[in-house]
Structure formats: C-alpha cells, structure tokens
C-alpha angles and dihedrals in degrees: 000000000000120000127220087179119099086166150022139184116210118204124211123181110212130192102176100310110120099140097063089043093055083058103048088046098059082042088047092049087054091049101052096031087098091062129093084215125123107231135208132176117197111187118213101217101206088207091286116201093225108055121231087249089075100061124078117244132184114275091216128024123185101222108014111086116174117027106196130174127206107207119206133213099233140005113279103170126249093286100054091035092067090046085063095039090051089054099053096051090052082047107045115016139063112229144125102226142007117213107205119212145152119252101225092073104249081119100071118227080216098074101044098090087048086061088046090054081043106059087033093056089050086052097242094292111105123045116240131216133193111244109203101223085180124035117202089201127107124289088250098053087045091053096047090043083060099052085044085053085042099051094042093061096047095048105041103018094230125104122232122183106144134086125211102291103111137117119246112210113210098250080062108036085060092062107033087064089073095045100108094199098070090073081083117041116348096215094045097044093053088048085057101043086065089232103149111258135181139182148238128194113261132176115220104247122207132269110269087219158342124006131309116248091218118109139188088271085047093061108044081051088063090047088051094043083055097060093039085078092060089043089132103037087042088047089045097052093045092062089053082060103047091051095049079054092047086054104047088045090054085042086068100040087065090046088056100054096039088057081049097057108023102035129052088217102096115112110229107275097009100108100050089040086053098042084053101053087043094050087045075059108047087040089059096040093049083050084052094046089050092052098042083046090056099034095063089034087061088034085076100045088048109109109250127215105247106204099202091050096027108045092090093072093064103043116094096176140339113211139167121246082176134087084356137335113253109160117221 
C-alpha cells in the first residue's frame, strides 16, 4: 500500500492508567516500526490523580519520536478530553493526520496501520473509524449497547456503531475543531457535522491492565452525551410525535361521542368517564409539546464550547516525557 502519510499524531486520552499506556506504547512502536512515518504521541492527562513521572517508559522507540502530555485542569471526562486534545494538536502541531485511541488497550496497535491503508486509500480525505464486528464484553452490556444502537437510530435516524478509535486526516481535522458538538461525545458529533467518513473491521482487544474506571452510571452518561448531540432533531421528532398523539386522542374523542348520540351501545357514565380520561391526555401531551417546543427553541440561543477557541481554558501545562522531560 502506498502512503501519502509522512506523520502522524496519535491521541490517547489517560485517567490514571499508566501502567496500561507504557505498555500500548512499546506494542504501538512494533506495529508501526515497519513504516516510513514520523510518530507522535501526544497523551491527554484528564486530570489523573498519579502523574505520568511515576510510570516507567522506554528509554528508546523505533518509530515513535516525540511523547507529549497535555495535562488538563480539571477532570472532563474521555470524551471531552479528546476534544481538547484534538485542538491543541490543530493548533500546535504539524501533521497529516491524528489517530485517536484509548490507552488501556481495548483499542489494538495492530490495527493502527490498517487505519492508516484505509485513510490513505480514501486519499485523505475521509476520517476512518474502527467498527467492532465481535465484543469481548458481558451478555448484559451487549444487550443494553444494542438498545442504545437501536434508540439512536430511532431518535435521531442516523446509525452509530463505532467508539473513539479512528484516524483524522488533516482536511478533516481543520475543520472538525470547529464542530461544537464533539465536546459531548466525539463519534456523534462528526456524524453530525456531515465530514465523510468510512470503516474497517476491527476485535475488541483486552485491557493491558488494572480495572476501568467506567461504571454502569458511566456508561448510560455516555449514551446520553451521544444523543445530546441530536437535542433539537430528537425534540423535534418527539413533537411530531406528541401531536400525532393529540390527534389520535381528539380522534376518539370524537368516536366516543358519536357511539353516545348515534348508538344505543354506550354504558351510563362511560362516555363522560372516557371523554375525561382522554381530555386528562391530551391536557398533559399538549404541556409536553409546549416544553419539548421551548426547549429546542432556547437549545439554539445556549452558548456552545468551541474546542478550537475554547481548549485553552482547560490546559494547565504541556510538557515532553520523550525524548526528555522539560516542563513548560
């Protein structure tokens, strides 16, 4: 395969686990040994509570040639981590394309030179994410991932079934930087930004080591954070759906007087019990109609995080650990 890369960036997101990350990095290097491609990592610390300085890395890599960590104020979470991240890379560093991963190596070194074919084959043009054809985690979290597939797709008519692994080439990364809606949730927010986009299949590898701070809450937050992106095409849709219901309530309304007046079917008190009920519907679906109407009319007034003006704020120091550390 012919490369139209001469360097990369690759992004990892950290909350305290360097251990895992020491470990990736000397699996990254063999990976990508076998590439004429200059290679920077540059780490995205979430406000960890271990610093980097504690953790043991190799003295000497092959292929990558500049380690840097960003380190945060305060703790964003992975998502908006890698939105700053993201930033300060368009902002500070020449490259032609960023590959963004996590660090506890769920995200395999192995397939990072088939993103690379891949984006070159697309000739830089499109960004490419790993899809997981197979999940290594339990039964449960596979059947709740696949309502939250399933949901996203109904609420908001797009289809989403890739993380964070993917490679950025720089045509996109210039403009993803001024794309709002990746402060919440990366994937979601480039799907919505309309940049082209294609896939490779990817396995789910296994954590390097210790445990992964993300609960059950944790997760159903990310879900959330997903369709956040979609609030005014969700709200939208949803009072579509609450007038269809006002309709249909009104619709028997009508049923039931017509059976009053015209039939001699109706029961004493059953249509006015009836009509009541259906009014106490159509009264509490109009109040949610109202609220979902004015909460997408004041969505679109709210002041946004814009990561390529914004990422400063968030940004305490930048400093090498390779070739040498020399703090900002």
């Amino acid at each position: 395969m012919t490369h139209y890369l001469d360097s990369i960036v690759i992004l990892i997101p950290i909350y305290d686990d360097w251990e895992s990350l020491s470990i990736l990095l000397i699996n990254l290097d063999k990976q990508l040994s076998s590439l004429d491609i200059k290679v920077s990592v540059v780490i995205v610390d979430d406000a960890s509570t271990v610093t980097s300085v504690n953790f043991h890395f190799a003295s000497e890599w092959k292929c990558i040639n500049t380690l840097l960590v960003v380190e945060l104020r305060r703790n964003l979470g992975s998502q908006r981590a890698i939105a700053v991240g993201l930033a300060y890379i368009q902002a500070n560093i020449t490259c032609d394309a960023v590959v963004v991963m996590d660090g506890d190596g769920e995200d395999k070194p192995e397939d990072v030179p088939r993103l690379i074919d891949k984006c070159c084959e697309e000739y830089l043009k499109k960004v490419v994410f790993a899809y997981r054809r197979k999940r290594s985690e339990s039964q449960q979290f596979k059947i709740f991932y696949l309502l939250y597939k399933k949901a996203f797709q109904i609420l908001t008519g797009r289809h989403i079934r890739f993380g964070n692994f993917s490679i950025i080439p720089r045509y996109s990364l210039d403009r993803l930087v001024a794309v709002a809606e990746i402060w919440n949730h990366y994937a979601s927010g480039l799907i919505r930004s309309r940049l082209q986009y294609s896939e490779i299949l990817t396995d789910r590898g296994y954590r390097i080591a210790g445990k992964s701070n993300m609960n059950f809450t944790g997760l159903v937050t990310h879900g959330l954070s997903s369709l956040s992106v979609y609030n005014d095409v969700i709200g939208t849709r949803l009072l579509v759906f609450s007038l269809i219901l006002i309709f249909i309530g009104l619709l028997l309304i009508g049923v039931v007087i017509s059976i009053k007046i015209l039939t001699n079917l109706a029961i004493p008190g059953w249509a006015t019990f009836t009509i009541g009920l259906l009014c106490l519907f159509i009264l509490q679906t109009t109040t949610i109609s109202l609220l979902l109407m004015f909460t997408v009319l004041g969505s679109r007034s709210l002041y946004t995080v814009l990561p390529c003006r914004d990422y400063q704020h968030y940004v305490i120091q930048s400093y090498n650990i390779y070739p040498e550390i020399s703090h900002d």
